[in-house]
Structure formats: C-alpha cells, structure tokens
C-alpha positions as CSV (number, residue, x, y, z in Angstrom):
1,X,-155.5,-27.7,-65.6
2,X,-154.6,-30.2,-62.5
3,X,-152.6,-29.1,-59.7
4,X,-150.1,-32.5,-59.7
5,X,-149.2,-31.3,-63.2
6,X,-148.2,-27.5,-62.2
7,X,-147.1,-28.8,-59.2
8,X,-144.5,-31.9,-60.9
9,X,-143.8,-28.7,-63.6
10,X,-142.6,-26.3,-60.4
11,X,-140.4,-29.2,-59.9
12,X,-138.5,-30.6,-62.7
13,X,-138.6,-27.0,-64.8
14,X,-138.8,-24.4,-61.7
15,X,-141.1,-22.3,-63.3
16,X,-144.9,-21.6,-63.9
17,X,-147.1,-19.4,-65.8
18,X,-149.0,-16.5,-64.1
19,X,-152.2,-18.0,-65.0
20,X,-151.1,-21.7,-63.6
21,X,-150.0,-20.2,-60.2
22,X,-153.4,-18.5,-59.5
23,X,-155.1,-21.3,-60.4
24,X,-152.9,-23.3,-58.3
25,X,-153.3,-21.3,-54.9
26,X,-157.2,-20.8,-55.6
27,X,-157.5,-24.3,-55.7
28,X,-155.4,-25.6,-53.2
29,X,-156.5,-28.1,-50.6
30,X,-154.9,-30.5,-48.3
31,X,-154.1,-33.1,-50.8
32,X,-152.7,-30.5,-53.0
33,X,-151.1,-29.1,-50.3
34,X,-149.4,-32.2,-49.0
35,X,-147.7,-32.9,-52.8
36,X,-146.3,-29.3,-52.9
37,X,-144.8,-29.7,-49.4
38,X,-143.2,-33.2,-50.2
39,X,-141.4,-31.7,-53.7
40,X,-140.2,-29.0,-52.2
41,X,-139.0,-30.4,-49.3
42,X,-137.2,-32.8,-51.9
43,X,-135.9,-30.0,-53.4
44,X,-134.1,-28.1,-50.5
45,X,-132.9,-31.5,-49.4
46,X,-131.2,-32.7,-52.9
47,X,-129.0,-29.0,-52.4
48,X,-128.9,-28.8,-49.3
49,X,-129.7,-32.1,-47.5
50,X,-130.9,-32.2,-44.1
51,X,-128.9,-29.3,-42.7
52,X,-130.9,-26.0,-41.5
53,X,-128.5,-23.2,-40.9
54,X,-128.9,-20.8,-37.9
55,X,-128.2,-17.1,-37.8
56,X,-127.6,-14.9,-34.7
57,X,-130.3,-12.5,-34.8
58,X,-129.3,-9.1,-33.2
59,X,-131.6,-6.4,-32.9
60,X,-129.8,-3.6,-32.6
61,X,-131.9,-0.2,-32.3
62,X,-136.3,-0.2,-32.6
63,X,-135.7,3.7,-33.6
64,X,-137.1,4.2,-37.3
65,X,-137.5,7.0,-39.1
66,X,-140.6,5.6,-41.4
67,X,-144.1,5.2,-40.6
68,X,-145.0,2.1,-42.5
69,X,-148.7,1.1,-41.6
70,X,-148.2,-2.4,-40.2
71,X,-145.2,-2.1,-37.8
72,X,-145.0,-1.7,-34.3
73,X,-141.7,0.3,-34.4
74,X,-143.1,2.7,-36.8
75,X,-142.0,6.4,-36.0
76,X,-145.6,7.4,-35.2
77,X,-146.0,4.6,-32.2
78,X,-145.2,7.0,-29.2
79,X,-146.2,4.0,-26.7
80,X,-142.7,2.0,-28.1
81,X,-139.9,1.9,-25.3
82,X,-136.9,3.0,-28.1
83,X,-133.6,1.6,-27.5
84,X,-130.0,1.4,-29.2
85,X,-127.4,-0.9,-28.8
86,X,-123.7,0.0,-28.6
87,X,-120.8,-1.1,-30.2
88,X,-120.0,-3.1,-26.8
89,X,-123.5,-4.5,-26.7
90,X,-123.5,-5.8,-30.4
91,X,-120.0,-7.3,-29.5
92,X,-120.7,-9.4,-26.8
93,X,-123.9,-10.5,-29.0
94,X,-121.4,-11.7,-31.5
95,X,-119.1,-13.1,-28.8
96,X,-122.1,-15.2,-27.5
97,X,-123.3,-16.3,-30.2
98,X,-120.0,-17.3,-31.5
99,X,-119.8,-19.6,-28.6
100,X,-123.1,-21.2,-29.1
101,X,-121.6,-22.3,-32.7
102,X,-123.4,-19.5,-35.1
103,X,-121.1,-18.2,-38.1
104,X,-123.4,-15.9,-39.3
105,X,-124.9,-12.5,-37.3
106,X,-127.5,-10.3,-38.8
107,X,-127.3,-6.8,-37.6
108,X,-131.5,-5.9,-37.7
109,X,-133.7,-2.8,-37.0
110,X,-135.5,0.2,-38.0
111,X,-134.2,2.7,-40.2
112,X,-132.3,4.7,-37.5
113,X,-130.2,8.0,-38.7
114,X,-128.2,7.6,-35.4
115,X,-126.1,5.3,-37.2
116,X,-124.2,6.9,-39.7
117,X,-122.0,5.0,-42.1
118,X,-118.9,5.5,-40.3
119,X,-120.3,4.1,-37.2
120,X,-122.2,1.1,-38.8
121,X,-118.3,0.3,-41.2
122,X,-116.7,0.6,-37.4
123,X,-118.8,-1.9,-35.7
124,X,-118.8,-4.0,-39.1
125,X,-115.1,-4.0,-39.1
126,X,-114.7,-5.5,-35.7
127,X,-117.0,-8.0,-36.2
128,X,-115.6,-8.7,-39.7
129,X,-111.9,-8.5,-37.1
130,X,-113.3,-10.6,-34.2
131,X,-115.0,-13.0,-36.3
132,X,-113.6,-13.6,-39.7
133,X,-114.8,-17.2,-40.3
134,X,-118.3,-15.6,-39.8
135,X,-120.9,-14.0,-42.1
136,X,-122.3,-10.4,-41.2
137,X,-126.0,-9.7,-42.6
138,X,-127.4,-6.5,-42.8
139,X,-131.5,-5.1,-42.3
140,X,-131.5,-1.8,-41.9
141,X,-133.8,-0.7,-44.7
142,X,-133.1,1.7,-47.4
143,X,-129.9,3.6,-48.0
144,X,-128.3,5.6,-50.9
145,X,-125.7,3.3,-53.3
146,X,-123.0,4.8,-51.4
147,X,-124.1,3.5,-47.9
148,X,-124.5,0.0,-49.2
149,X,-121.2,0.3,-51.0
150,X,-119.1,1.8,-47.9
151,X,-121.2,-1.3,-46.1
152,X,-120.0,-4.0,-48.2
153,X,-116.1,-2.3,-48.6
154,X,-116.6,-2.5,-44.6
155,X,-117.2,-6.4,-44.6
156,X,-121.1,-7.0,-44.9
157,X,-121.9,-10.0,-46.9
158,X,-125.0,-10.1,-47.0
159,X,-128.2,-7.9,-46.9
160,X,-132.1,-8.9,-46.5
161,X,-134.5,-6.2,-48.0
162,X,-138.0,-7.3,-48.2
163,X,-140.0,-5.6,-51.1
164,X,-143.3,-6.4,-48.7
165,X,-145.2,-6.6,-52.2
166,X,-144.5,-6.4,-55.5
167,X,-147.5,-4.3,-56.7
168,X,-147.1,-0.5,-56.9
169,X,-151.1,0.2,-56.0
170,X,-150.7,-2.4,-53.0
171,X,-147.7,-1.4,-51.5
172,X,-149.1,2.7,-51.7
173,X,-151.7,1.5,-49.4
174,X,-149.0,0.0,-46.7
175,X,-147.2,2.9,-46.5
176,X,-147.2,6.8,-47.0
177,X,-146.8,8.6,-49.5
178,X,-142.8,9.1,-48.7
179,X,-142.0,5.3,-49.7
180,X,-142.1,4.0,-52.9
181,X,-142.2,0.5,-54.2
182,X,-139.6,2.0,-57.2
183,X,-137.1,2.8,-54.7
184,X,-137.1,-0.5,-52.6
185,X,-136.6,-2.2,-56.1
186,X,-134.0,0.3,-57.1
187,X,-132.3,-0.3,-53.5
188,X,-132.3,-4.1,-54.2
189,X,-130.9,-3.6,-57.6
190,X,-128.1,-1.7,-56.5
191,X,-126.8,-4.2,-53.3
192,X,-126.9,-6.7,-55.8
193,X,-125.0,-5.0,-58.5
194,X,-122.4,-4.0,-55.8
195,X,-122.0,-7.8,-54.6
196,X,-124.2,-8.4,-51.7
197,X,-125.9,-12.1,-51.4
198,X,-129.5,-10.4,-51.7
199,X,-132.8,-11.8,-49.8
200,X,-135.9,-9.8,-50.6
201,X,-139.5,-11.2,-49.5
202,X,-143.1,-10.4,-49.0
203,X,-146.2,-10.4,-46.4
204,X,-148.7,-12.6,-46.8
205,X,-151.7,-11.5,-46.0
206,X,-151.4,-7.9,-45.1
207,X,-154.3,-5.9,-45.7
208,X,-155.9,-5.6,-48.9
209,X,-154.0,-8.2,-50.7
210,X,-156.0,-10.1,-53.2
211,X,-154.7,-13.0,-54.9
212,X,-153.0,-11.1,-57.8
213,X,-150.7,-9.3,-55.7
214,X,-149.5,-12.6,-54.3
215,X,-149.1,-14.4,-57.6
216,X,-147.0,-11.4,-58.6
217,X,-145.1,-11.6,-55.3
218,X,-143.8,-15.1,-56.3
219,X,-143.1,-13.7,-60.6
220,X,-141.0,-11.2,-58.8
221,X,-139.1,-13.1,-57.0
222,X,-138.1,-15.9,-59.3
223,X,-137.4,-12.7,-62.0
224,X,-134.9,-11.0,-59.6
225,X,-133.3,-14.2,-58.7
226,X,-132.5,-13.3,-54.9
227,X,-129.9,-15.4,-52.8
228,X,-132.4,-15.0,-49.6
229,X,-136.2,-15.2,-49.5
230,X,-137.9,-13.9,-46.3
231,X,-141.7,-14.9,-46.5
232,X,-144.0,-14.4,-43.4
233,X,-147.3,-14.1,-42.2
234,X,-149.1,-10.7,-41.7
235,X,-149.7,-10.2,-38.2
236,X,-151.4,-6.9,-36.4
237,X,-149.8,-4.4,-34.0
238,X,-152.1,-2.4,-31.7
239,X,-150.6,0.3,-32.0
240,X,-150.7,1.0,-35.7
241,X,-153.4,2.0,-38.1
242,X,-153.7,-2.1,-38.8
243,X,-154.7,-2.6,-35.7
244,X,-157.7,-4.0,-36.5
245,X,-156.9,-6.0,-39.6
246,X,-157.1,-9.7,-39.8
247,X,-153.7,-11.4,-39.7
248,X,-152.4,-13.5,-42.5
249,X,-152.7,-17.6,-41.8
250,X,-149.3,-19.8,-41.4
251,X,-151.3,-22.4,-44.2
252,X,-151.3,-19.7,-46.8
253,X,-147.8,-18.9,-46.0
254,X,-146.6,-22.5,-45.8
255,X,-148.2,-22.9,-49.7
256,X,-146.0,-19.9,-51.0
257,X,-142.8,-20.7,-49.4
258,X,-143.0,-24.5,-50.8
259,X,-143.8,-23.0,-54.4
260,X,-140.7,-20.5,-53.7
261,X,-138.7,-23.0,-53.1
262,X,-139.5,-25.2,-56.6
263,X,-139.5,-21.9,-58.2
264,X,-136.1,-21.2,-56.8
265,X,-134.5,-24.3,-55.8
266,X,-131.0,-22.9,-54.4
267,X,-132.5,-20.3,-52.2
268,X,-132.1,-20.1,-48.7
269,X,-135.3,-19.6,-47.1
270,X,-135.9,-19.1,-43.6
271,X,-138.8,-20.6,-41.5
272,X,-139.7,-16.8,-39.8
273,X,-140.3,-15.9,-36.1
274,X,-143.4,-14.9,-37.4
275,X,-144.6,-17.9,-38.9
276,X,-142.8,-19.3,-35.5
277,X,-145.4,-17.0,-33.7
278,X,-148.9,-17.6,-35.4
279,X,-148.3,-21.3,-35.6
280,X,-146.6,-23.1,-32.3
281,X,-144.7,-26.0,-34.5
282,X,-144.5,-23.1,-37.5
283,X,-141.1,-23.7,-37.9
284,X,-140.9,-27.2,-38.2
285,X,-143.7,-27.3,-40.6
286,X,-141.8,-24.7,-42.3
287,X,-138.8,-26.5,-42.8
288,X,-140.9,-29.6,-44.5
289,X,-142.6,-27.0,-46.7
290,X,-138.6,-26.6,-48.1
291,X,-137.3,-23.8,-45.3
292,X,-133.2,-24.4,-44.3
293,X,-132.7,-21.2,-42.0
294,X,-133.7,-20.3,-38.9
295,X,-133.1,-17.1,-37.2
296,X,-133.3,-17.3,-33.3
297,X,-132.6,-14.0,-31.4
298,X,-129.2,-13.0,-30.0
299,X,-130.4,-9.5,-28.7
300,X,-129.9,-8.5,-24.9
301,X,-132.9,-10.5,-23.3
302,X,-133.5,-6.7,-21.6
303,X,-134.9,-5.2,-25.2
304,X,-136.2,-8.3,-26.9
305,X,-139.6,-7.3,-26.0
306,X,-139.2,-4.0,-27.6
307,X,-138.1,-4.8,-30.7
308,X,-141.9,-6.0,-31.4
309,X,-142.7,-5.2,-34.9
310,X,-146.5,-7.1,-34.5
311,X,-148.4,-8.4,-31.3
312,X,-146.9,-11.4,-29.5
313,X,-143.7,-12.0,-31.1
314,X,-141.7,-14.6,-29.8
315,X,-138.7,-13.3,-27.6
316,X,-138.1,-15.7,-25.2
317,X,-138.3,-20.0,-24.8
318,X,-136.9,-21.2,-28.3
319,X,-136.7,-17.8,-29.9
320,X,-133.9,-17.3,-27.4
321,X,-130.2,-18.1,-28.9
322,X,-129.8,-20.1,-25.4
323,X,-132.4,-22.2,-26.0
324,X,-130.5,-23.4,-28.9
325,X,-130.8,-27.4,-27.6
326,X,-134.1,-27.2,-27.6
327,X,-133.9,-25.9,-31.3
328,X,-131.6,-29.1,-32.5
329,X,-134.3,-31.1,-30.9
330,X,-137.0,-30.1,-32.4
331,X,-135.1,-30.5,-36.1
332,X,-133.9,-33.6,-35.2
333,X,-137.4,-34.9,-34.3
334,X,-138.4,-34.2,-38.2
335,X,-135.9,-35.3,-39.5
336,X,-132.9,-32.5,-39.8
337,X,-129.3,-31.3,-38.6
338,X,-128.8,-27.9,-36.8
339,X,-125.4,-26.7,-38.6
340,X,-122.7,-24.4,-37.5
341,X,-121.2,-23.2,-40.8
342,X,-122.0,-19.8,-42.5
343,X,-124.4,-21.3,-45.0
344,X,-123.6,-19.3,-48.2
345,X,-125.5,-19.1,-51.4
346,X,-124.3,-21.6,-54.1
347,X,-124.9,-21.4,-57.5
C-alpha cells in the first residue's frame, strides 16, 4: 500500500477504505503530507476557486445547561463570568457586521434554556427582516424536532452540530452519562430531514482518542454527507476535568481536514479559531490544506473573553470582525479572495 496511491484515489474517486485511511494517517510524513495538502487544495479551488467566505460569529449567551468534560462553559465551571445577549445586542452585531460586508451570521453558544423558541424565532425573524440577502446559522446544541422545525419555519438556514466523535465508547468518556452519541446523530438526522444546510464535525485529539476513533470520524462524515464540516484541535480548559490533558496538534488536524475535503469535495470547511489559536498562521495553512471559511468574531468586544470554551482563545487582533483588513491580507498573501456573498452549499 503507498500513500500517493490512497492519496491520488481520495482525489479522483473521493473515497477510501477503512483500512487505507489508517494506514494513511499512521504513516504520514511531510512528503506525504505535502501531496495531501496540494490535492485538496486543488479540490476546493476547482469548486470554489480562490474565494474563502467569512461568517459573522456572534456569541450570544456562555450559559449551558450540559457539563461536557472539555469545555470551559460547562455548567459545572462556577469560575465562568455568564452573560446573555439581547435582542438589541444581537442586532447591532448583525448591523455591523452587515456593514463590514458579511452575509452570513451564526448565532453561537451553550445550551441555554433562557431562550425559548419563541424568543430565539423573534430574534430570527428580524434578522431574517433586517437582513434578507443574508444567511442566519444556528449552534445552540441539541433540541427536540420541533425546536429545529419552529427554527427553520422562523428563517434559519443553516445549523452546525458537531458529533465531537463518532464512536459511542469514546464519546461516553467526554461527557456524562446524560448525553448520548445516539441522540446528537438523531438531532443531526432530523435538521437535515427538515431542510437545514447541515455541518457536523469532530475533535481531534481530545483525550483518549486512538486512531480508530479518528478513522471512523472521517467514515462518518463522508456517510452522512454534511453541507458544513467543523474540524479542530483539542485544546484544554483549566477549569474542567481535562484540565490536565495534552492538547491535540494543528499537523494532525491539518491532515484530516485535507482528507475531508477529497473525501467530500463540495463541502464548506472552515479553517477554526481553534486551529487559529494553537497554530499563529493556522488559518492560512488551513486554507492550503482545502479550508474556504473563516469565522471571525462579531460578539461585543465586552464578553469575547467569556465565551472561552478552552485556554487562550483568540478574541481580539484578527479574530476581531474589525480586524477584517488584516484578514484579506493575510489570504491575499497565499494566494486567495475574502468574499462577501452568503456562500451556500452547492450540489
């Protein structure tokens, strides 16, 4: 088995065997590496040429009502400074961001029973009112059918629900007892049955992840056919029960999102803020390992610092929305054009 061969195979038939792809990541190097990076960068670029797409990140509440293991908003961190945004404050988010040429806001947090469905379709609808050339994401974890459908009737488009890992066993030991890998897949089932553009995505790297959770990560994926992909490093919080735990690396994580992108060559794939964050140029080097979208922050610059969901996120300098010059001149230097259109899946 050589690795040009899986690797010109991901290419030309978008597809791999279990057995190929664990073979491939074990024996990856920078050679390897380096090939996997140029065909998928080829890839993204004959769909989607050299335009990245930008979304206005708002972070609208850091209250959650889960306890997930690796997250710094997690209800059991008592040291987190909570915070909510209000209708008003989401608005002039969108209003600003609007200005600075983004068509597409993604309304973010923790899993926060303060807003109900009625309030969450009232501030969808005025967006969807304000803004109607513009694109309105959803992350706010799992919900009943009827939530996502009363969501959707509301305006949403779109909705990013990471499965985190695609192994029962492994995902039992990154959260309690209360979450189930079954339900996140049944929630992502259902938003794509009701008409959402779908992203789902994993950690790389989290504690106790062994190889065979990763190559089933990537199966997953290409079996649910998502719209969206979000892929990201693992990084530590202090105060969580991971506190201690190694984080995952940005070369690992730049070798899966290239081999995401063969394996799914019409995806959009963002280059995170936390690849952004273990890696200075992480971005960049994400968007030549076949990323198109990056995410920078439209949140009040007052609570950026509190919506920190692992140690040293980025929330200022390029993360900021404001900073968005800076952003087209970094892509530009590599190569690519910052867009301001909504960016839809195409099939």
């Amino acid at each position: 088995m050589k690795a040009a061969e899986i690797i010109e195979s991901l290419y030309r038939n978008h597809d791999a065997s279990r057995e190929e792809l664990r073979w491939l990541i074990e024996n990856r190097n920078e050679d390897v590496s380096q090939r996997l990076f140029e065909l998928a960068s080829a890839a993204a670029r004959a769909h989607f040429g050299n335009k990245i797409y930008v979304r206005g990140l708002i972070e609208m509440t850091n209250y959650c009502r889960n306890d997930c293991y690796y997250c710094g908003i997690r209800r059991g961190n008592a040291a987190a400074q909570r915070y909510r945004l209000t209708k008003e404050d989401i608005m002039r988010c969108c209003e600003s961001g609007y200005g600075l040429g983004f068509r597409t806001f993604v309304l973010q947090g923790g899993e926060d029973m303060y807003y109900t469905d009625d309030i969450m379709a009232d501030i969808i609808g005025a967006i969807r009112s304000a803004y109607p050339d513009c694109a309105i994401t959803l992350s706010l974890g799992e919900k009943t059918r009827e939530s996502y459908q009363r969501l959707y009737d509301a305006g949403a488009d779109r909705y990013l629900l990471r499965h985190e890992t695609a192994t029962p066993e492994h995902y039992a030991k990154l959260h309690p007892a209360e979450l189930s890998l079954a339900n996140r897949i049944e929630c992502l089932r259902s938003l794509k049955e009701i008409g959402y553009q779908v992203g789902c995505g994993s950690m790389v790297g989290s504690p106790y992840q062994t190889l065979d959770n990763v190559v089933e990560d990537l199966l997953f994926i290409k079996g649910f056919a998502p719209q969206m992909v979000g892929m990201g490093p693992f990084i530590p919080h202090h105060e969580t029960p991971f506190a201690d735990k190694r984080a995952g690396t940005a070369e690992l994580t730049l070798f899966l999102l290239a081999i995401v992108r063969l394996m799914n060559p019409k995806v959009l794939l963002p280059a995170t803020t936390a690849l952004g964050t273990i890696e200075d140029n992480g971005r960049e080097l994400g968007v030549l390992a076949g990323c198109n979208v990056v995410m920078p922050n439209l949140s009040p610059l007052n609570v950026r610092r509190k919506y920190m969901l692992y140690d040293n996120k980025i929330s200022t300098g390029d993360e900021a929305a404001e900073a968005r010059a800076s952003l087209e001149r970094r892509m530009r230097a590599i190569g690519y054009e910052v867009v301001t259109e909504r960016g839809d899946y195409r099939d």
